[in-house]
ChimeraX commands (.cxc) that place a marker at each C-alpha (Angstrom):
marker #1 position 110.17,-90.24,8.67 radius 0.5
marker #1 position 107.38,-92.75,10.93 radius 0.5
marker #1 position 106.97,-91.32,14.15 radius 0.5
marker #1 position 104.92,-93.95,16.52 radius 0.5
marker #1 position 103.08,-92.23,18.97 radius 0.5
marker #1 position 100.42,-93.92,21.70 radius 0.5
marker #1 position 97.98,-91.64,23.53 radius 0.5
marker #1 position 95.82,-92.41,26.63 radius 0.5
marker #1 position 93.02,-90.84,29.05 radius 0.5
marker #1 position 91.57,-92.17,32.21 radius 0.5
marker #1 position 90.46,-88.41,32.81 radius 0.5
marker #1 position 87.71,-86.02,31.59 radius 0.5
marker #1 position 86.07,-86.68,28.33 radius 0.5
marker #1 position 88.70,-88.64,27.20 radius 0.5
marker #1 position 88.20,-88.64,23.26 radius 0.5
marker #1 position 87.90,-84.85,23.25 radius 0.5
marker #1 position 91.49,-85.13,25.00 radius 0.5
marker #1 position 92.85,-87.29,22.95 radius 0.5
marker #1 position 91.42,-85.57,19.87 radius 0.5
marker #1 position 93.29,-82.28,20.64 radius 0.5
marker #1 position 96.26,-83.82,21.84 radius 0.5
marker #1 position 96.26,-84.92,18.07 radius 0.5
marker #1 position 95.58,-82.09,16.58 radius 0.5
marker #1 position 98.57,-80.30,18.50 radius 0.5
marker #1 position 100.46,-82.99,17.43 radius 0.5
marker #1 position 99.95,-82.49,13.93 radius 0.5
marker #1 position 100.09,-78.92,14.08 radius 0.5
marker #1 position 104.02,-79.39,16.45 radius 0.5
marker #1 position 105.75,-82.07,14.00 radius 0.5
marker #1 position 103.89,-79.90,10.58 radius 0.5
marker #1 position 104.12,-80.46,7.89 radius 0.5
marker #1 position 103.03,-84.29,8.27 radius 0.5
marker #1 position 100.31,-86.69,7.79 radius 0.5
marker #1 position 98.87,-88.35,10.88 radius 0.5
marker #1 position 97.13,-91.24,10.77 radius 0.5
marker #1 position 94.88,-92.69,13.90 radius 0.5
marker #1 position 94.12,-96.13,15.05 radius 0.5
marker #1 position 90.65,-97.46,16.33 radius 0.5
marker #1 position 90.41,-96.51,19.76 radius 0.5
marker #1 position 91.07,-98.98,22.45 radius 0.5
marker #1 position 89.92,-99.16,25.91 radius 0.5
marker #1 position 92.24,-100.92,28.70 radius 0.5
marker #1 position 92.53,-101.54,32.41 radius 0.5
marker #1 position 95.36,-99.05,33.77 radius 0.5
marker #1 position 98.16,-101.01,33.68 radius 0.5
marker #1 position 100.87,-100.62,36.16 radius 0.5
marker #1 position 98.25,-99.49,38.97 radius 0.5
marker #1 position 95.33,-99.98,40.20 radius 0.5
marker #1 position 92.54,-97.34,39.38 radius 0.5
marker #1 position 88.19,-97.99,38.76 radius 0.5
marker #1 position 89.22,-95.25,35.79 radius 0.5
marker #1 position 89.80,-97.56,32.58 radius 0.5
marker #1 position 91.81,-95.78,29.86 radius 0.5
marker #1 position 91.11,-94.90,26.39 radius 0.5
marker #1 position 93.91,-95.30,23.98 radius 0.5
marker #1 position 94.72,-94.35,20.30 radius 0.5
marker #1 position 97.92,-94.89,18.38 radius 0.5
marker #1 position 99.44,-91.95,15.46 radius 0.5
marker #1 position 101.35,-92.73,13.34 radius 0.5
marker #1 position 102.79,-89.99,11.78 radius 0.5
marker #1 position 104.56,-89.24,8.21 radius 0.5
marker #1 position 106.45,-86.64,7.73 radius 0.5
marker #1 position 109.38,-85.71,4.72 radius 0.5
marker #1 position 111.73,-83.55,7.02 radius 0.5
marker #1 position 113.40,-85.04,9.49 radius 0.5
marker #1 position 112.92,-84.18,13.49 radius 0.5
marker #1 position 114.97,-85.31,16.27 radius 0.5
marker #1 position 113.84,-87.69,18.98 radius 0.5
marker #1 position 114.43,-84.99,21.56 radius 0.5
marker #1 position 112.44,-82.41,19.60 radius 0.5
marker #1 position 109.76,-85.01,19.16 radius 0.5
marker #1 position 109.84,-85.80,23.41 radius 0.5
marker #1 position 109.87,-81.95,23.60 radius 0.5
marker #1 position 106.78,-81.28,21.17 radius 0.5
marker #1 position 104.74,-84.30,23.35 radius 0.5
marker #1 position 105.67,-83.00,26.69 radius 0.5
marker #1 position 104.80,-79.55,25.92 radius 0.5
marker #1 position 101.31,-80.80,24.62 radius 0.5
marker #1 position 100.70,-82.95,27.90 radius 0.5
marker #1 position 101.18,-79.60,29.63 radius 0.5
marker #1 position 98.94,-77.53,27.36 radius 0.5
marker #1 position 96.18,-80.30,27.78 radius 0.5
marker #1 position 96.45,-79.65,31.60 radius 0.5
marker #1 position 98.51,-82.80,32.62 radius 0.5
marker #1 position 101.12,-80.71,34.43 radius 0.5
marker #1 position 101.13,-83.25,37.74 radius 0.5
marker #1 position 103.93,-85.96,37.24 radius 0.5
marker #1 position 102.68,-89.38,35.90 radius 0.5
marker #1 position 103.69,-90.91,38.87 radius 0.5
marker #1 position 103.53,-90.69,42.72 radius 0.5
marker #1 position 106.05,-89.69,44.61 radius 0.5
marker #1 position 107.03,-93.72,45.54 radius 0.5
marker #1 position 107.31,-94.07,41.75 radius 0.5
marker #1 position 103.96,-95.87,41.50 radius 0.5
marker #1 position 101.44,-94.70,38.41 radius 0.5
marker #1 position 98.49,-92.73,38.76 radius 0.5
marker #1 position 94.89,-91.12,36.85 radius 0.5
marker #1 position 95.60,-88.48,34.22 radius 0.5
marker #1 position 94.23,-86.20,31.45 radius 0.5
marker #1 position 96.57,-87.72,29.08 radius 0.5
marker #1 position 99.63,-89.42,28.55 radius 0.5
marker #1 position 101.89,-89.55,24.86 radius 0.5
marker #1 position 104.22,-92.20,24.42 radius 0.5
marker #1 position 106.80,-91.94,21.85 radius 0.5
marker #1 position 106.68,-95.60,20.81 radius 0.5
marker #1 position 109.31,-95.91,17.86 radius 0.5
marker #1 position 110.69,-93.21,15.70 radius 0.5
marker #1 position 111.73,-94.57,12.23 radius 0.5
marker #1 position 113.53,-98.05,14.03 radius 0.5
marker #1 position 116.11,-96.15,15.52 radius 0.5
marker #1 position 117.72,-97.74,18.76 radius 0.5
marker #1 position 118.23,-94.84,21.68 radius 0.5
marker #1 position 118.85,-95.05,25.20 radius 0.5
marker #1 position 119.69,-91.72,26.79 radius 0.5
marker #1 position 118.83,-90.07,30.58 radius 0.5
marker #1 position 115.19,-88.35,28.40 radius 0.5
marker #1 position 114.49,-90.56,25.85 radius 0.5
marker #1 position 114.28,-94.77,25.18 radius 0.5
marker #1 position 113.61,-95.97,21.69 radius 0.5
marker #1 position 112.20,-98.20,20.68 radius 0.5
marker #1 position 109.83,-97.28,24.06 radius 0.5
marker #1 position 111.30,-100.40,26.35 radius 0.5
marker #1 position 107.73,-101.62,27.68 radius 0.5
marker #1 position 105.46,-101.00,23.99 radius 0.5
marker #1 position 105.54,-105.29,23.33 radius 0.5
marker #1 position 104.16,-105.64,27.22 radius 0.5
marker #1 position 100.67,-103.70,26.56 radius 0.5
marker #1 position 98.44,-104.88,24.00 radius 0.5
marker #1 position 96.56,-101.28,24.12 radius 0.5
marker #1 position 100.36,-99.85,22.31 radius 0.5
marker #1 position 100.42,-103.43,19.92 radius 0.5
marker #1 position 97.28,-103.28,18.56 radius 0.5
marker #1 position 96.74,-99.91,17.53 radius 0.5
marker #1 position 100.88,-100.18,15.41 radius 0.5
marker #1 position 99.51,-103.18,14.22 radius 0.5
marker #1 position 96.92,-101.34,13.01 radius 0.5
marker #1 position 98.28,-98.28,11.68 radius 0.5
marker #1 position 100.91,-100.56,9.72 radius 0.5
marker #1 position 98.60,-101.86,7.66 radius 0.5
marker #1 position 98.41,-101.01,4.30 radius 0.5
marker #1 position 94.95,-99.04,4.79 radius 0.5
marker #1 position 95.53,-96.57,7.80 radius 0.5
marker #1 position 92.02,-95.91,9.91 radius 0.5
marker #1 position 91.85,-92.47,9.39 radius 0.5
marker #1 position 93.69,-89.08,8.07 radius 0.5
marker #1 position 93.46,-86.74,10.50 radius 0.5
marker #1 position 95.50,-83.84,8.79 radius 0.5
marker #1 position 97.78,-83.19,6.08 radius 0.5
marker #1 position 99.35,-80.17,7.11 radius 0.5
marker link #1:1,2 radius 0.2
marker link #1:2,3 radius 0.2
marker link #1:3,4 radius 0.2
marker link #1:4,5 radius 0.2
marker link #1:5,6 radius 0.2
marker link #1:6,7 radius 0.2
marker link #1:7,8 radius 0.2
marker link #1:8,9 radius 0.2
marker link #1:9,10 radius 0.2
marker link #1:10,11 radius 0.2
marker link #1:11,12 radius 0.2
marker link #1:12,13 radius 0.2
marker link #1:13,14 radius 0.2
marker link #1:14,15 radius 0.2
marker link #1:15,16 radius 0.2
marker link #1:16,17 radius 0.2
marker link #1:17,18 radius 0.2
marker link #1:18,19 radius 0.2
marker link #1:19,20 radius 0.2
marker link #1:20,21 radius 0.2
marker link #1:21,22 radius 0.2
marker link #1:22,23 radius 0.2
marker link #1:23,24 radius 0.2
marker link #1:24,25 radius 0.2
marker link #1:25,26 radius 0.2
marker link #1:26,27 radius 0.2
marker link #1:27,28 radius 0.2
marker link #1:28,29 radius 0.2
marker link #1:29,30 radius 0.2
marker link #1:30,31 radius 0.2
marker link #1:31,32 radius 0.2
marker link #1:32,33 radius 0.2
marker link #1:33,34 radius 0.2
marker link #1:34,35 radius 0.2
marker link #1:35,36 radius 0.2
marker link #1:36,37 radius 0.2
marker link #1:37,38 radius 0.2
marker link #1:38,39 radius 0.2
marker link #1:39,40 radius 0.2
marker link #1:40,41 radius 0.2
marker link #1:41,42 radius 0.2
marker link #1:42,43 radius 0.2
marker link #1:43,44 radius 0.2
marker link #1:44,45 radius 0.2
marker link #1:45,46 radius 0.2
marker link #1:46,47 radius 0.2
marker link #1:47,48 radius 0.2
marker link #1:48,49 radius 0.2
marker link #1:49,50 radius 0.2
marker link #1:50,51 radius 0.2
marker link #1:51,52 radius 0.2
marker link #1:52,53 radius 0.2
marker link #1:53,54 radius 0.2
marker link #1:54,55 radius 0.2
marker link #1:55,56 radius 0.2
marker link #1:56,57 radius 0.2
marker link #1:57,58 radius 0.2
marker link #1:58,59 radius 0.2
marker link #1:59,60 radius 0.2
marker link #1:60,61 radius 0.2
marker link #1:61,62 radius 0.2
marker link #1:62,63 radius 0.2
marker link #1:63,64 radius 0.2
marker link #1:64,65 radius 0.2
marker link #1:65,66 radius 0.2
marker link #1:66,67 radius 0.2
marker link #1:67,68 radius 0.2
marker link #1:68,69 radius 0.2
marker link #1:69,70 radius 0.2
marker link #1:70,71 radius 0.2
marker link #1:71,72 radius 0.2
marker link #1:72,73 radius 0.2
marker link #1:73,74 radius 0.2
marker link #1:74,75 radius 0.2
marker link #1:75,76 radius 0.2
marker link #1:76,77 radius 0.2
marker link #1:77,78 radius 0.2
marker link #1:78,79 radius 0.2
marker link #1:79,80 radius 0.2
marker link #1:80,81 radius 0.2
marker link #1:81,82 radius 0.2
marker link #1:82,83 radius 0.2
marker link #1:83,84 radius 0.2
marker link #1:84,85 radius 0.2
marker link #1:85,86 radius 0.2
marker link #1:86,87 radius 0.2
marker link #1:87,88 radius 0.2
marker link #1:88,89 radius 0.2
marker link #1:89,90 radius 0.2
marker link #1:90,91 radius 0.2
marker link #1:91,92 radius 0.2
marker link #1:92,93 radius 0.2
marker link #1:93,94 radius 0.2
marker link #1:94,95 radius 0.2
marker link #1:95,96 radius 0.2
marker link #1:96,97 radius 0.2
marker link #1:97,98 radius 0.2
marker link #1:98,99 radius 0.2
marker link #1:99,100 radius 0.2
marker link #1:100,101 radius 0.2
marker link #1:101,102 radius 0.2
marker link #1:102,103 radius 0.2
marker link #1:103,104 radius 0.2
marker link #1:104,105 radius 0.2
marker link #1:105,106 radius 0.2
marker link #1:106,107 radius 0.2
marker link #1:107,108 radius 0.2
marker link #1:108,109 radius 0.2
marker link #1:109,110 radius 0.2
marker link #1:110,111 radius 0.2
marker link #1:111,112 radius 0.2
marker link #1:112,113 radius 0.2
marker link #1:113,114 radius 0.2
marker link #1:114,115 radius 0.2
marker link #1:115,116 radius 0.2
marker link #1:116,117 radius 0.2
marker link #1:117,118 radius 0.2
marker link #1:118,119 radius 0.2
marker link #1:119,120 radius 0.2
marker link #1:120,121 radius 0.2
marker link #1:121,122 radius 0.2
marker link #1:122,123 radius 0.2
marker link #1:123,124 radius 0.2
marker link #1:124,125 radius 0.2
marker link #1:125,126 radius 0.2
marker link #1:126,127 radius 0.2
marker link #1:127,128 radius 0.2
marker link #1:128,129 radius 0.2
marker link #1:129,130 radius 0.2
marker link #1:130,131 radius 0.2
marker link #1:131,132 radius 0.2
marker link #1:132,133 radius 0.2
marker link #1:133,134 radius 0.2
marker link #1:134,135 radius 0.2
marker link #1:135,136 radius 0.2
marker link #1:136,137 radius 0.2
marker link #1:137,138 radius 0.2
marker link #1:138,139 radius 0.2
marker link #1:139,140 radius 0.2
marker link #1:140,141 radius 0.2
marker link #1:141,142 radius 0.2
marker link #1:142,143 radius 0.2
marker link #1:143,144 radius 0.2
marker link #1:144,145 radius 0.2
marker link #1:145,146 radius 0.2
marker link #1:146,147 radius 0.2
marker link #1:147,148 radius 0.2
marker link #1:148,149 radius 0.2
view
């Protein structure tokens, strides 16, 4: 199973963030192997904010198979653990600053559209800082191993 996962910070010291949300992540969708793009820094997009984000793609490998919900679940709980309790958004809907953010990006090409969950993740091909990093980690040489657990 591929499980494509994007993480940003416009918070904090964001690579510490984004280091532990990977770390829970490994340790939620175990056993696995996780593999971690270069890191790439973008404008927020969406909103306007003098915070710039720092983003990292996973890609991560794992025999048994999880379901999409379970993998939403697993991510949200993380985002919580990591302190980003407020809601991604403002109240009008608009986006705002936070400690972190996981997108599920694509698990394993399957097409899903329910009330939780949108796969492949509908806006991915409109932000370079999600492209770049699959690109990446779809190359035959991934960046780095974080864990085989």
């Amino acid at each position: 199973m591929r499980i494509h996962l994007n993480i940003g910070s416009n918070q904090g010291d964001r690579k510490a963030i984004i280091g532990r949300a990977a770390a829970l992540i490994a340790r939620a969708l175990a056993p696995c192997t996780l593999y971690l793009s270069d890191y790439v820094e973008s404008e927020p997009w969406g909103y306007d904010s003098p915070h710039t984000f720092l983003n990292r793609g996973i890609l991560v490998i794992t025999r048994h198979t999880i379901a999409p919900a379970d993998v939403l679940d697993a991510t949200q709980h993380i985002e919580q653990l990591i302190g980003a309790s407020t809601p991604h958004r403002n109240p009008d809907g608009s986006y705002r600053d936070r400690l972190i953010d996981i997108d599920i990006i694509d698990i394993d090409h399957i097409t899903l559209d329910t009330p939780r969950l949108t796969l492949p993740h509908p806006r991915a091909h409109l932000r370079p800082f999600v492209t770049g990093p699959m690109r990446q980690l779809d190359d035959t040489h991934p960046v780095q191993v974080v864990s085989h657990i």
